[in-house]
PLY file of the C-alpha trace (Angstrom):
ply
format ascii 1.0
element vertex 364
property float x
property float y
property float z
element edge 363
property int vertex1
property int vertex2
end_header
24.54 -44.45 -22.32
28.02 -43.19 -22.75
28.96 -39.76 -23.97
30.88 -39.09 -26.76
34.03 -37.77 -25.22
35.74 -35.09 -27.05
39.53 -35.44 -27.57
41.47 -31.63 -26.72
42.26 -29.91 -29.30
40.66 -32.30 -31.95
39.17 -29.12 -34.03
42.59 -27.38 -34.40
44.01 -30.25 -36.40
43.22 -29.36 -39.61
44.31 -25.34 -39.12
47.70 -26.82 -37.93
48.00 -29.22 -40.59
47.24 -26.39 -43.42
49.59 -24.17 -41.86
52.02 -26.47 -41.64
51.68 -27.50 -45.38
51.42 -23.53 -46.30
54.57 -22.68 -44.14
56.36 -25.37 -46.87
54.98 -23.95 -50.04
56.49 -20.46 -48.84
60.03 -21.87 -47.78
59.97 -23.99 -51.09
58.23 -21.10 -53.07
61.33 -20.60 -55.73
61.93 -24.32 -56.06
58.09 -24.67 -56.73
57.88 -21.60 -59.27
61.15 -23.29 -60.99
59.30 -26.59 -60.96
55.99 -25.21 -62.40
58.55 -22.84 -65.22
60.79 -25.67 -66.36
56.73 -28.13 -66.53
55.36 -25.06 -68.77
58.31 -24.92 -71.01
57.65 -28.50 -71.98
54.20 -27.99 -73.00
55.23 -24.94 -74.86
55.13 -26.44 -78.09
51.57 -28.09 -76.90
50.59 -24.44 -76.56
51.80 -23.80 -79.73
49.87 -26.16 -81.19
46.55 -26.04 -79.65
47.04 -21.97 -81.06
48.09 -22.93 -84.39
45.25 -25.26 -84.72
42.92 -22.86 -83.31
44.24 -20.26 -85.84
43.67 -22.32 -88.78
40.48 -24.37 -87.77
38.39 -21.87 -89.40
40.01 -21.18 -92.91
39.84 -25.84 -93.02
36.14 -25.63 -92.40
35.98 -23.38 -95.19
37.43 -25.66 -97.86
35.43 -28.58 -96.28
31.79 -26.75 -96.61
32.73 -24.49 -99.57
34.25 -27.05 -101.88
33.39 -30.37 -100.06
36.69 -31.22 -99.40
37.28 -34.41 -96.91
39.01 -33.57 -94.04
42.65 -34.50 -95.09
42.62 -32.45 -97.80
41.50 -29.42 -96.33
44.70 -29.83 -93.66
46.77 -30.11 -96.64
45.06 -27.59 -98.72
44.91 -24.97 -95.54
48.42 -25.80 -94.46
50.12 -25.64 -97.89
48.49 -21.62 -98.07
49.76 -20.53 -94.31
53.01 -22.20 -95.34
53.11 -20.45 -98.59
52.33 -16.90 -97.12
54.73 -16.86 -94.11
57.40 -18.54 -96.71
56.77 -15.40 -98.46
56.75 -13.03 -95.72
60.07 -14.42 -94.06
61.73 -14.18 -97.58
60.89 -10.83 -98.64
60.29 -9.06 -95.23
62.36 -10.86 -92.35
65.75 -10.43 -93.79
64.98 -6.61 -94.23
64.29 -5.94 -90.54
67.09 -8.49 -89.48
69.44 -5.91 -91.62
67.66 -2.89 -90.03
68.41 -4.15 -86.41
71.34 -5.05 -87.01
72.05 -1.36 -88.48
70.30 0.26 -86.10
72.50 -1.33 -83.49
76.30 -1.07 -85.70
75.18 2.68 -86.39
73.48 3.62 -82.59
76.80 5.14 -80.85
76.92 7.66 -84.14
73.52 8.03 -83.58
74.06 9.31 -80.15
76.67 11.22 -80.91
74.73 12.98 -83.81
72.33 13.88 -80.98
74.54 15.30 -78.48
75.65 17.37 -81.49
72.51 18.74 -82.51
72.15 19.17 -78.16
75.53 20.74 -78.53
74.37 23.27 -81.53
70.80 24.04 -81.12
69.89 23.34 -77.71
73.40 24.45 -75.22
73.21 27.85 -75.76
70.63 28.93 -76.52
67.69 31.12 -73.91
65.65 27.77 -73.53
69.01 25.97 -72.20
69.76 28.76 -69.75
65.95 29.02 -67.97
66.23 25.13 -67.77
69.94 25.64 -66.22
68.45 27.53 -63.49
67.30 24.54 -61.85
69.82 22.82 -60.61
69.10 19.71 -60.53
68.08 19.09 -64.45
71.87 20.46 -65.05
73.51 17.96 -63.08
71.55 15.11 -64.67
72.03 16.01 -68.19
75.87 14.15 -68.26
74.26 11.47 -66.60
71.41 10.86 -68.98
73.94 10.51 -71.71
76.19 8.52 -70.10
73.03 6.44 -69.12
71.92 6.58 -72.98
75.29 5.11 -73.93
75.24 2.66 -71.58
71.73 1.75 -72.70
72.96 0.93 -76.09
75.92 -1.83 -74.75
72.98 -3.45 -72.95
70.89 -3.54 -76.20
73.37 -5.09 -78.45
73.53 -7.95 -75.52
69.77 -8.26 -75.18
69.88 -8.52 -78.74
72.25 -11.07 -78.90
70.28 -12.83 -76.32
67.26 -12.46 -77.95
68.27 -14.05 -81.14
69.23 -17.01 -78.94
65.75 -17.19 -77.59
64.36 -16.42 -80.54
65.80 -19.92 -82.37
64.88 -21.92 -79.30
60.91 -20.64 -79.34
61.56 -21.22 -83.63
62.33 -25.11 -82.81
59.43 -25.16 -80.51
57.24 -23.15 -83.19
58.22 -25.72 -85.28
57.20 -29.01 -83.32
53.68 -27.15 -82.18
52.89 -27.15 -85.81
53.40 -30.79 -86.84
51.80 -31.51 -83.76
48.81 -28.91 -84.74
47.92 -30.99 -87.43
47.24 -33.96 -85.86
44.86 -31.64 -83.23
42.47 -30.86 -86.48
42.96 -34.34 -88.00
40.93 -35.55 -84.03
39.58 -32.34 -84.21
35.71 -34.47 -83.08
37.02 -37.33 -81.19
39.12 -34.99 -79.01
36.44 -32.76 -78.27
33.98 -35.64 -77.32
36.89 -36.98 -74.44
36.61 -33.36 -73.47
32.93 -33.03 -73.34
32.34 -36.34 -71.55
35.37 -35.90 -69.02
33.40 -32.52 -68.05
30.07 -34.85 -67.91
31.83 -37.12 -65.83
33.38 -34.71 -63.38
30.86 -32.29 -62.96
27.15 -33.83 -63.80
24.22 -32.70 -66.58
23.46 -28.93 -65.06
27.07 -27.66 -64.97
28.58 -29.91 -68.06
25.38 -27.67 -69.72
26.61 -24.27 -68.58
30.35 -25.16 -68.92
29.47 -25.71 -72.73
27.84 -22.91 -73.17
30.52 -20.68 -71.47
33.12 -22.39 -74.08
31.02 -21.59 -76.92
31.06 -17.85 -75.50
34.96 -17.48 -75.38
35.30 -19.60 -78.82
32.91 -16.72 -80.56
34.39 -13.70 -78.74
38.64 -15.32 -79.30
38.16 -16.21 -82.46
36.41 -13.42 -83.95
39.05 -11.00 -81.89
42.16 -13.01 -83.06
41.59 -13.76 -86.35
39.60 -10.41 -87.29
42.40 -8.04 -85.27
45.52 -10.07 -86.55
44.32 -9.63 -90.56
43.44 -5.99 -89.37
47.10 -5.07 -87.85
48.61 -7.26 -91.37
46.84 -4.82 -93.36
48.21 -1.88 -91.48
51.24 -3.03 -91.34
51.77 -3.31 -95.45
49.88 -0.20 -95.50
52.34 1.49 -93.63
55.93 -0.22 -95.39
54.47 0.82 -98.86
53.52 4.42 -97.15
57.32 4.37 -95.78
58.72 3.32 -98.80
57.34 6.08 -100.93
58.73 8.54 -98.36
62.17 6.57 -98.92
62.30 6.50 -94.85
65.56 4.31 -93.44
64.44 1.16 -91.49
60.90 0.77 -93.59
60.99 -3.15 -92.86
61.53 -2.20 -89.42
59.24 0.71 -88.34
56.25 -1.16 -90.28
56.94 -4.50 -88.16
56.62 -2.62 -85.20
53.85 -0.90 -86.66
51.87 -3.88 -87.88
52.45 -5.78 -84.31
51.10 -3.09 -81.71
48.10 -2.24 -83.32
47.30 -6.23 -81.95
46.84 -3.90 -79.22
43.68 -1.62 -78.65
43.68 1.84 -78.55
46.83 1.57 -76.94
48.79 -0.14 -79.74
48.69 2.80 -82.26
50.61 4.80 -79.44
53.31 2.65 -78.57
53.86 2.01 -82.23
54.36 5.86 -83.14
56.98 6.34 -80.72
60.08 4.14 -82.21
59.10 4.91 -85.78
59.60 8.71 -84.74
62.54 8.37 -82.97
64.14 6.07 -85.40
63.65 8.18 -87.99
64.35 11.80 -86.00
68.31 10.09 -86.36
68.17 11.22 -89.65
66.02 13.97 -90.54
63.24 15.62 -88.19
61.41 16.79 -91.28
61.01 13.22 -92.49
60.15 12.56 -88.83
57.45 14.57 -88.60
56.44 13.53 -91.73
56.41 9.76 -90.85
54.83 10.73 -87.25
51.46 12.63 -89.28
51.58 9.24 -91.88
51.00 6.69 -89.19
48.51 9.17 -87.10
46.18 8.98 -90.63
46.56 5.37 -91.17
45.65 4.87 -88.02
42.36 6.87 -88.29
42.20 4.81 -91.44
42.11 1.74 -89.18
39.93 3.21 -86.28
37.11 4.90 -88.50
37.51 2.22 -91.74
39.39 -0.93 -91.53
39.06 -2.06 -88.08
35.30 -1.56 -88.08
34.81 -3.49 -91.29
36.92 -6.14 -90.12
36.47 -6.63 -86.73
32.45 -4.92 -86.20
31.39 -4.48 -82.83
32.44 -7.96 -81.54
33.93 -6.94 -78.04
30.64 -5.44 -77.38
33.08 -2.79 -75.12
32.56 0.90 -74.56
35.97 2.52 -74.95
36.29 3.42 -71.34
36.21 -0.55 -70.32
38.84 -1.27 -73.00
40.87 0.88 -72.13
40.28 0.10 -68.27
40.72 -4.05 -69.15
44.19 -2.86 -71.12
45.13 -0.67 -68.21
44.45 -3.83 -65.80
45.82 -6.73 -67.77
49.01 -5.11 -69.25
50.02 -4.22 -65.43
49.53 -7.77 -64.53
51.08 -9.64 -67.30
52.74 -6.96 -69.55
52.20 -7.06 -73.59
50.36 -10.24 -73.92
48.19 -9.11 -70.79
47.12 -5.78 -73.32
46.12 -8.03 -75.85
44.19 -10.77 -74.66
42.85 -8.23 -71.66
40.02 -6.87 -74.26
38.30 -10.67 -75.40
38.62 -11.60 -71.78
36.54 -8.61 -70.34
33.92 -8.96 -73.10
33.38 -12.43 -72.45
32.92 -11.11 -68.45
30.69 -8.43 -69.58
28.45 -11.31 -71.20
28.07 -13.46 -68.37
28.04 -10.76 -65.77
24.92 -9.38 -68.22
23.30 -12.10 -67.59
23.41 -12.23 -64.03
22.21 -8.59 -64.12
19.33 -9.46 -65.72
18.26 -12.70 -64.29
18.57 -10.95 -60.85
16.15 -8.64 -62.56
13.47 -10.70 -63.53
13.20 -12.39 -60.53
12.30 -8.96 -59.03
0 1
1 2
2 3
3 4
4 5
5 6
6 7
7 8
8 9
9 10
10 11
11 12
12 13
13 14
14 15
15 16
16 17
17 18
18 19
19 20
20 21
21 22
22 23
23 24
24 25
25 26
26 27
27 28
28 29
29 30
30 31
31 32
32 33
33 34
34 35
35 36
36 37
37 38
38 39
39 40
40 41
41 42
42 43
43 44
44 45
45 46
46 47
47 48
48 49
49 50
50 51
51 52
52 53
53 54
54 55
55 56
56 57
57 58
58 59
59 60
60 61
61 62
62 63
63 64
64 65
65 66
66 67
67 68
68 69
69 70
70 71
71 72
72 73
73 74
74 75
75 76
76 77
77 78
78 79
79 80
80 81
81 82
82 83
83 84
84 85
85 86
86 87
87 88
88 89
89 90
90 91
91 92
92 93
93 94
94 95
95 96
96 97
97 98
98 99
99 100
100 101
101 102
102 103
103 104
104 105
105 106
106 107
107 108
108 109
109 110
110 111
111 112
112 113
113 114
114 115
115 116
116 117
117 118
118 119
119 120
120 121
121 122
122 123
123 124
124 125
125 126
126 127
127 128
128 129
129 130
130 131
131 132
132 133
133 134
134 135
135 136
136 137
137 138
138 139
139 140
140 141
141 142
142 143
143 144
144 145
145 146
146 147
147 148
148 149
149 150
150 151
151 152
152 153
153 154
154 155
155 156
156 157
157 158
158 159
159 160
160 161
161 162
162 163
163 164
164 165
165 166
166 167
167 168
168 169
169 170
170 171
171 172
172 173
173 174
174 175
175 176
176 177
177 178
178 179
179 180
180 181
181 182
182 183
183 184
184 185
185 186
186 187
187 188
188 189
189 190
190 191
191 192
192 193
193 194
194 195
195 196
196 197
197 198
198 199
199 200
200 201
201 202
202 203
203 204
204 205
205 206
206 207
207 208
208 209
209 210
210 211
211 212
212 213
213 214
214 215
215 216
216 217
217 218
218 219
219 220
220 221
221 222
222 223
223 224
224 225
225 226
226 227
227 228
228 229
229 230
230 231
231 232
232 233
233 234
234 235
235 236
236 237
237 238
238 239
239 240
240 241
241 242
242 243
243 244
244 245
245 246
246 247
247 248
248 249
249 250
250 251
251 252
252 253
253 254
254 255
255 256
256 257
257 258
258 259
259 260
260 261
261 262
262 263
263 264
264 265
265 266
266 267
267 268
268 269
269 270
270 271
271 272
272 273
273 274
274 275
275 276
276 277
277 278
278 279
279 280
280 281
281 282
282 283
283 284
284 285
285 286
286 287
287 288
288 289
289 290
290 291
291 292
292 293
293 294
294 295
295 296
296 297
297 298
298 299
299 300
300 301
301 302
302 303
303 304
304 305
305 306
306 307
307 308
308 309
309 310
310 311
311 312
312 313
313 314
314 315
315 316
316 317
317 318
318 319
319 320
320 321
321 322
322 323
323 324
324 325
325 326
326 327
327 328
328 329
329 330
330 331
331 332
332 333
333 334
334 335
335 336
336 337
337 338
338 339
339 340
340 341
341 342
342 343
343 344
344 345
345 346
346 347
347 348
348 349
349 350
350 351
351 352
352 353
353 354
354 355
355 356
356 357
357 358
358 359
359 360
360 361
361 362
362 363
């Protein structure tokens, strides 16, 4: 018999051939994240739509099992309402806070100006200004903080400039992802059934079972979350432009927009929301500041103690200490969008990692 004779070096083939490839992906690493940018920017008004349709699936099954509605109807019914409502909002609300940015930016260097003033009055000489004099280094930043400050406001004007820019091109895609949204409920079943049978196909019976099941989990948990936390922070944020209105507080449209889209965010939200509609306001009267600052802290209690829980329930199924951990974690990794989406996707780890806890359990 012949032995099999080994070739050299045979085994190290594959490590030099993965290193090799691995060594490319780092040299080509910005051509690569440019490739896989410019790919996701084309399916952004896929995204859009697969959202949209998501959004609205619910409020069509309603019409369909509450008045028996085929399914056509329902689309046209459901789509004719959303429509309706954000024709309504961008009509009576959007050109108010497209006014208010736009003043807040004209009227910013007077702004600044009216604050080193007030600095200039209150602040300069008096006993507080000369104990924080002492240290030496707080004195010679001062002029540079306000020259930073004015500089700061150049660069907003162009961000905002830039934004508007963006803003029409993510409008056009907006646009497409909802024509294309309807046709995603109109094959609502039959696009499903490709999805549940390429799964079948891929994986086999035990995992196509489980991969279901885990679908079914992150439907519940996102669509409960969404829905429930976006009519929640809509609320709010009427709540708190009628509140600001009564008050006769400048920038109203503005402050309860901002407002109305951080409390998306958990605990965290309420916070970030308080601090523009202060300053804003602390431009032109720190009385009314205050004021506004103590009317957002109650309507948020409102929310926390009231609202929220008769909205939302106890759907994360989160102690405070892991939201605010999963916020922590995802808004450090992916920013805003990270904060919101970080609370659904640790409850739906919390379920399945549950489950493990206990199976391991009874198999002791």
């Amino acid at each position: 018999m012949t032995k099999n004779k080994k070739i050299p070096f045979l085994e190290f083939i594959p490590i030099i051939v993965i290193s090799f490839l691995l060594l490319k992906f780092i040299n080509n690493i910005e051509n690569i994240y440019s490739f896989i940018k410019s790919f996701l920017s084309i399916l952004v008004p896929f995204i859009w739509a697969f959202g949209i349709a998501y959004m609205l699936n619910p409020l069509m099954k309603y019409f369909q099992n509450k008045f028996k509605l085929n399914r056509i109807l329902s689309i046209i019914l459901t789509y004719i309402i959303v429509i309706g409502l954000l024709t309504l909002f961008i009509n009576t609300f959007v050109p108010k806070i497209i006014k208010n940015v736009g003043d807040l930016f004209a009227h910013s260097p007077d702004y600044i100006n009216k604050t080193i003033q007030w600095f200039n009055e209150n602040i300069k000489y008096s006993k507080a200004y000369d104990m924080l004099m002492e240290n030496s280094q707080i004195s010679n930043n001062i002029p540079n903080l306000i020259n930073k400050i004015s500089n700061l406001t150049n660069t907003f004007i162009n961000t905002f400039l830039n934004t508007t820019i963006k803003f029409t091109s993510s409008l056009v895609k907006f646009v497409f992802g909802l024509i294309i949204s309807i046709y995603l409920l109109l094959d609502k079943e039959s696009l499903i059934e490709n999805f549940k049978k390429f799964i079948l196909a891929l994986t086999g019976e035990k995992i196509y079972s489980k991969t279901l099941s885990f679908f079914k989990e992150v439907d519940l948990v996102f669509s409960k979350f969404i829905i429930g936390k976006a009519i929640d922070s809509l609320i709010i944020g009427l709540m708190c432009f009628a509140g600001l209105n009564i008050m006769k507080v400048p920038y109203a449209a503005l402050i309860a927009f901002i407002v109305g889209i951080t409390n998306m965010i958990p605990y965290f939200g309420p916070f970030i929301g308080m601090i523009p509609a202060f300053v804003i306001t602390l431009f032109f009267n720190y009385i009314k500041a205050i004021w506004v600052l103590i009317f957002i802290i109650i309507l948020q209690q409102f929310d926390g103690w009231y609202l929220g829980p008769k909205i939302l329930g106890n759907q994360v199924g989160l102690s405070p200490i892991w939201i605010i951990f999963a916020i922590t974690i995802g808004g450090g990794t992916f920013g805003v969008m990270g904060m919101f989406l970080s609370v659904p996707i640790a409850a739906i780890i919390k379920i399945y990692l549950d489950k493990y806890i206990e199976m391991k359990l009874n198999k002791k």
